[in-house]
C-alpha positions in Angstrom: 33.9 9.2 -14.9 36.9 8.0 -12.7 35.7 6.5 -9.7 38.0 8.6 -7.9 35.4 11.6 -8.0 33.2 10.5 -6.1 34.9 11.7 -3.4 36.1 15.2 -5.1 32.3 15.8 -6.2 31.8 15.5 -2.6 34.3 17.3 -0.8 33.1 20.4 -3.6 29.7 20.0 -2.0 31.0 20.0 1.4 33.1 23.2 0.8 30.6 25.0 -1.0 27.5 23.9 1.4 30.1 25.3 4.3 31.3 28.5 2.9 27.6 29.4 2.2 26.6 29.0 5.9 29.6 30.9 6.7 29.0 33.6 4.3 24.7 33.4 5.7 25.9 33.8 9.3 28.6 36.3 8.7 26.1 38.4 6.4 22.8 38.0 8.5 21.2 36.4 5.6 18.9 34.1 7.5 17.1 36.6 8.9 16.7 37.7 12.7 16.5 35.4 15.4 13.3 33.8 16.4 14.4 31.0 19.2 13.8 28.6 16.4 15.6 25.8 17.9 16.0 27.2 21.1 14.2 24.2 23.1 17.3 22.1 23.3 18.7 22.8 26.2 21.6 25.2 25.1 21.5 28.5 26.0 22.1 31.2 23.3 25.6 32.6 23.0 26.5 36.1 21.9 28.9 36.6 18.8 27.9 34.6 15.4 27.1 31.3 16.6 24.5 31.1 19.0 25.0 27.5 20.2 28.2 26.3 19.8 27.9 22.8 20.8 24.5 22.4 19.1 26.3 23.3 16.1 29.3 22.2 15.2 28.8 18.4 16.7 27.3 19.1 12.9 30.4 17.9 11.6 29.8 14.6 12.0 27.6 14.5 9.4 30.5 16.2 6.8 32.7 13.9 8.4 30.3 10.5 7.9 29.5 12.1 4.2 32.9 12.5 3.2 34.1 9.2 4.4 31.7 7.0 2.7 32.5 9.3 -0.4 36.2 8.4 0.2 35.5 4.5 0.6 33.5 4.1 -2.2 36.2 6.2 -4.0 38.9 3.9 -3.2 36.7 1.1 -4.7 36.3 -0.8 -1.5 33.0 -2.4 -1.7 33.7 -2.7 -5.4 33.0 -6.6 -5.3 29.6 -5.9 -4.3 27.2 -5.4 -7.1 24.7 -3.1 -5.7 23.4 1.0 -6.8 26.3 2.4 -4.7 28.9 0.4 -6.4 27.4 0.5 -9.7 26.1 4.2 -10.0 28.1 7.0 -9.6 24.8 9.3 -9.5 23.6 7.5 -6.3 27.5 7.3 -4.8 27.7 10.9 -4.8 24.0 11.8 -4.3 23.8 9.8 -0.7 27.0 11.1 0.5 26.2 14.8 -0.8 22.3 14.1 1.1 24.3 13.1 4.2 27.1 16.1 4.2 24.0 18.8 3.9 22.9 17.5 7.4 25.8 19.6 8.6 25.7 22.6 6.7 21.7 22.3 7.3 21.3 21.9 11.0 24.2 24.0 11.6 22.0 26.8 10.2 19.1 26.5 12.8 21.7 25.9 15.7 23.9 28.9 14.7 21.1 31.3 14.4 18.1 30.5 15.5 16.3 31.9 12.6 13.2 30.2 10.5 15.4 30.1 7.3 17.7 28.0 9.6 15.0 25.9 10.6 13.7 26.0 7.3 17.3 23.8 6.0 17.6 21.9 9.6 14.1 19.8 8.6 14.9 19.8 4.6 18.5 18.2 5.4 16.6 15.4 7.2 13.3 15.2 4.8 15.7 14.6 2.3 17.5 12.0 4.0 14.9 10.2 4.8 13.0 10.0 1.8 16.1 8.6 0.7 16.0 5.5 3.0 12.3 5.0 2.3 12.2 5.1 -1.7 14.8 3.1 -1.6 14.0 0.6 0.4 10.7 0.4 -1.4 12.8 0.8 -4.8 14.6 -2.4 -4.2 11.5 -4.3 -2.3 9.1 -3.0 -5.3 11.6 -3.4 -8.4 11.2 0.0 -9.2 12.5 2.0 -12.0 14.9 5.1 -11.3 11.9 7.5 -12.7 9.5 5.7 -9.9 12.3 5.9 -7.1 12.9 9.7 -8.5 9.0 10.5 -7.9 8.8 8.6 -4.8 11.6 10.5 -3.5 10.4 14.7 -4.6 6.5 13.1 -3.2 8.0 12.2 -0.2 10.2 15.2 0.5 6.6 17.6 -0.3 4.5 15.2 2.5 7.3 15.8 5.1 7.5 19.5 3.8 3.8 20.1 4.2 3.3 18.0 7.7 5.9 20.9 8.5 3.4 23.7 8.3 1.5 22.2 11.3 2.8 23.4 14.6 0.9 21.8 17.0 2.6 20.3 19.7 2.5 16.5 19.5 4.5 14.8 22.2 7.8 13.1 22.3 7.9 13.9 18.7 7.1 18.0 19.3 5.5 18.7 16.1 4.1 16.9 12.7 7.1 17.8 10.5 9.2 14.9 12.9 6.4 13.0 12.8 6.6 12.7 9.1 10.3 12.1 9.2 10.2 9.6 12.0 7.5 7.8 10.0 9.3 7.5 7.0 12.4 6.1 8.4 9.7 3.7 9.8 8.7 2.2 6.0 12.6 2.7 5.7 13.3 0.1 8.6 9.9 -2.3 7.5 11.0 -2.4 3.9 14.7 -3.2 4.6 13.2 -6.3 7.0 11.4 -7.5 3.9 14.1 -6.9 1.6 16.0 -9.0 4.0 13.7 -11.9 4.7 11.4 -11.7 2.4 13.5 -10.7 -0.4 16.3 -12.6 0.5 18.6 -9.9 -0.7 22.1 -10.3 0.2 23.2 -7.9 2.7 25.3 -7.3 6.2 22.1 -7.3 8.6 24.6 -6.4 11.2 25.3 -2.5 9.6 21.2 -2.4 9.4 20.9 -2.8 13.1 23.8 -0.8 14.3 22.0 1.8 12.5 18.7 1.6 13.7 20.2 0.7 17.7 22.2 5.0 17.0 19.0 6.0 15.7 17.0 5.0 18.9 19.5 6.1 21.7 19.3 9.1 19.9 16.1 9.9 20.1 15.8 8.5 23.7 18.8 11.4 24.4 17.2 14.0 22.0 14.0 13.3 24.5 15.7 13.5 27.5 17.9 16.4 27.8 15.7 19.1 26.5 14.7 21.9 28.3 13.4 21.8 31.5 15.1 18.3 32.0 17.4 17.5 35.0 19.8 16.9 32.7 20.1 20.5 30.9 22.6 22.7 31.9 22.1 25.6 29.3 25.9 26.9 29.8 27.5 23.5 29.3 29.1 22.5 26.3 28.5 19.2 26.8 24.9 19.0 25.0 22.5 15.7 24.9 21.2 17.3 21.6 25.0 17.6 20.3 25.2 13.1 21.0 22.3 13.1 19.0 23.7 14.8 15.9 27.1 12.5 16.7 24.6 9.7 17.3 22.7 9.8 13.7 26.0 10.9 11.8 27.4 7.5 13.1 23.5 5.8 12.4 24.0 7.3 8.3 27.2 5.8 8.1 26.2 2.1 9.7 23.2 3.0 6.7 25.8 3.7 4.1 27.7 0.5 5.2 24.4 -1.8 5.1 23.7 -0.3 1.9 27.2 -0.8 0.2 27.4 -4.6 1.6 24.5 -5.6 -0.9 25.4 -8.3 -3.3 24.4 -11.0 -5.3 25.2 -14.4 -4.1 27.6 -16.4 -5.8 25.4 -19.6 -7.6 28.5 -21.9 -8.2 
């Protein structure tokens, strides 16, 4: 396979993923409108897209996909010996996970359905089981089969937290607890693989990502409904930085990931 597909593999996905939401929200496939979503300050628009700041400050995400696509492409971090570099499975599966944030989130934010919902929390299960089997893949010396199950087991915990809809605070309900706890072992395995492990990375990327990840959340907190800070009619949206916020934190992921290498012994 020519490295240079990476990136064509993932700008398919990205056009295909789109035009189906499109094609969903055009067509009425996701169902009627429930509110689903409807808690973050933005008020609901007539015409197809309900919130239009909530949802397309989705791009980010098809943007952050598609660049890292492009960069590992272009064979930039090709001196580092590492999954990314090496595989051209997990090249184009991490950038693919990352580009279906858009497509995914853009569903709930669009319509306000359950089927939107639905994809919003899938996009980020599946992200984040990502970042925690492999952390624990690399921490654990793990096989691909062991990452492979780690990842679906992962995916069905977060999936079935989601069924509870109880109201837990700052966190609103069990299906973000799940995901906020397994970019926890995410972040605790990386610090072992780090200094523990001794594995050779850019520490730096690692932090930038975790410092988005936290202002976002402190914004996704604070300008919800109800909040001084909401103003449903303004398209300026604290839940809109947060998707710009944690497209930027996948990237600074992507990058920590792709600095891995193995230190020269000479």
């Amino acid at each position: 396979m020519n490295r240079k597909s990476i990136f064509y593999y993932t700008l398919l996905f990205a056009i295909v993923s789109f035009s189906l939401f499109m094609l969903a929200v055009i067509n009425g496939w996701f169902g009627p409108g429930t509110n689903v979503g409807g808690a973050f300050c933005e008020e609901a628009h007539s015409g197809l897209i309900k919130q239009p700041a909530n949802t397309w400050s989705n791009l980010g995400f098809m943007v952050a996909g598609l660049l890292m696509a492009y960069q590992l492409s272009q064979g930039r971090f090709d001196a580092n010996k590492n999954p990314f570099t090496q595989s051209f499975f997990t090249a184009i599966f991490f950038s693919c996970l990352v580009v279906f944030l858009g497509p995914g989130s853009m569903a709930m934010h669009a319509t306000e359905t359950q089927m939107g919902g639905t994809l919003d929390m899938l996009s980020m299960y599946l992200v984040a089981s990502f970042a925690a089997s492999y952390a624990m893949q690399r921490f654990w010396n793990w096989s691909n089969i062991i990452f492979t199950i780690s990842f679906v087991v992962i995916v069905l915990i977060c999936e079935w937290a989601g069924t509870f809809h109880n109201h837990i605070p700052i966190v609103d309900y069990a299906g973000n607890l799940a995901f906020g706890f397994f970019l926890t072992v995410c972040t605790v395995f990386e610090l072992l693989n780090g200094y523990m492990r001794k594995l050779s990375l850019e520490k730096k990327y690692g932090y930038y990502s975790l410092g988005s990840l936290l202002l976002a959340f402190f914004i996704w907190n604070i300008w919800k409904d109800g909040s001084p800070l909401c103003n449903p009619g303004s398209l300026i949206q604290g839940h809109a930085m947060w998707h710009l916020l944690d497209a930027l934190a996948a990237y600074f992921l992507f990058r920590f990931y792709a600095s891995e290498h193995k230190e020269s012994t000479n």
